[in-house]
C-alpha positions as CSV (number, residue, x, y, z in Angstrom):
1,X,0.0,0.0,0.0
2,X,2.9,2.2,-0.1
3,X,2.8,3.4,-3.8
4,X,-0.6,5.3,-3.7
5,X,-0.4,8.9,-4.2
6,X,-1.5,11.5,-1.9
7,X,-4.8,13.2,-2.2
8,X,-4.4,17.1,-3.0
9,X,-5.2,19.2,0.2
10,X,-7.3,22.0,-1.7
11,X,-8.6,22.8,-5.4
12,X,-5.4,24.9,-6.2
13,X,-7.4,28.0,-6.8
14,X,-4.7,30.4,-5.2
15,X,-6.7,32.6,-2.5
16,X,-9.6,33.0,-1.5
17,X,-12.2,34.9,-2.3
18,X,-13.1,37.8,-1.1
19,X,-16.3,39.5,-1.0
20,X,-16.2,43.1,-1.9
21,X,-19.6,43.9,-2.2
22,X,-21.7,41.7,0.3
23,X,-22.3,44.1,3.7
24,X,-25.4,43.1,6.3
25,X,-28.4,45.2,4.6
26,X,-26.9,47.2,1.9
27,X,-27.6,46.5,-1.7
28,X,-27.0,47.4,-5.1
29,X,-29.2,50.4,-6.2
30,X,-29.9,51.1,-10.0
31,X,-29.5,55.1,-9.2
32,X,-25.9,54.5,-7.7
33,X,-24.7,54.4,-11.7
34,X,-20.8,54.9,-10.5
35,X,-20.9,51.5,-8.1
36,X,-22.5,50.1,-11.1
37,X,-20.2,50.8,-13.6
38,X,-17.4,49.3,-11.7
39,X,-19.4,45.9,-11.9
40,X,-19.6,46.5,-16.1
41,X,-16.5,46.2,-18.5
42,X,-15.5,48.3,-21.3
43,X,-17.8,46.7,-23.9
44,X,-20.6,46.7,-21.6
45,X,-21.1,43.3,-20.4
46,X,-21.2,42.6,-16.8
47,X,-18.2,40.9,-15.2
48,X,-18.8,37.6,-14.0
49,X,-18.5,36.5,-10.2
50,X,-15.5,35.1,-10.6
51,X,-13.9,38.2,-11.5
52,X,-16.2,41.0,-9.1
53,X,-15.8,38.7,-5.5
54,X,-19.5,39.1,-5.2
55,X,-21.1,35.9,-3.3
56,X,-24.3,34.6,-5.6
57,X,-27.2,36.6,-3.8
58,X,-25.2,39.8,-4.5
59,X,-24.4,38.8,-7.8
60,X,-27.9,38.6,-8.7
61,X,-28.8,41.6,-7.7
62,X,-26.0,42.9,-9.2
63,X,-27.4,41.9,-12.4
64,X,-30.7,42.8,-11.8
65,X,-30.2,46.5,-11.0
66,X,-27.7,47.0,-13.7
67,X,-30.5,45.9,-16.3
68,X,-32.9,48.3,-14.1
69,X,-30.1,50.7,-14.8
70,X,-30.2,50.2,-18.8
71,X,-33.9,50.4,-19.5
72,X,-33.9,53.6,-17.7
73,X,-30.9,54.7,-19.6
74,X,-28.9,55.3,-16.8
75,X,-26.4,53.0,-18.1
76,X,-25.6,51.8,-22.1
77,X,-26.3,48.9,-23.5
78,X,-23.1,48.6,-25.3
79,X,-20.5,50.9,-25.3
80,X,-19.7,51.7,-29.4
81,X,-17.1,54.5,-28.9
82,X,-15.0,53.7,-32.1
């Protein structure tokens, strides 16, 4: 039994993540259009989780009030500057 391998310790991910976004009772508002932009790149998509911190319930509010945001025209839809 000496020749089996050892099981990896972790998922090799590097660090954890942290939440940047995800305080007791505050949450995304489609008004606040300069938190929002953070959250959207430079063609206009919204990052991902992977790449904001944001735990899943923030996330998808995250989403939700940056479409808010567009139909109201706070934000663009896509960003065309050429």
């Amino acid at each position: 039994m000496g020749n089996r391998r050892p099981r990896p310790r972790g998922r090799g991910r590097g660090r954890g993540r942290r939440s940047e976004y995800c305080p007791e009772g505050k949450c995304f508002d489609y008004k606040d259009v300069d938190v929002l932009e953070r959250f959207v790149n430079e063609v206009g998509k919204i990052k991902p989780r992977r790449q904001t911190g944001n735990c899943a319930r923030c996330q998808r509010e995250l989403a939700r009030e940056v479409k808010r945001a567009r139909i109201l025209a706070l934000l663009p839809f896509i960003n065309t500057s050429d």
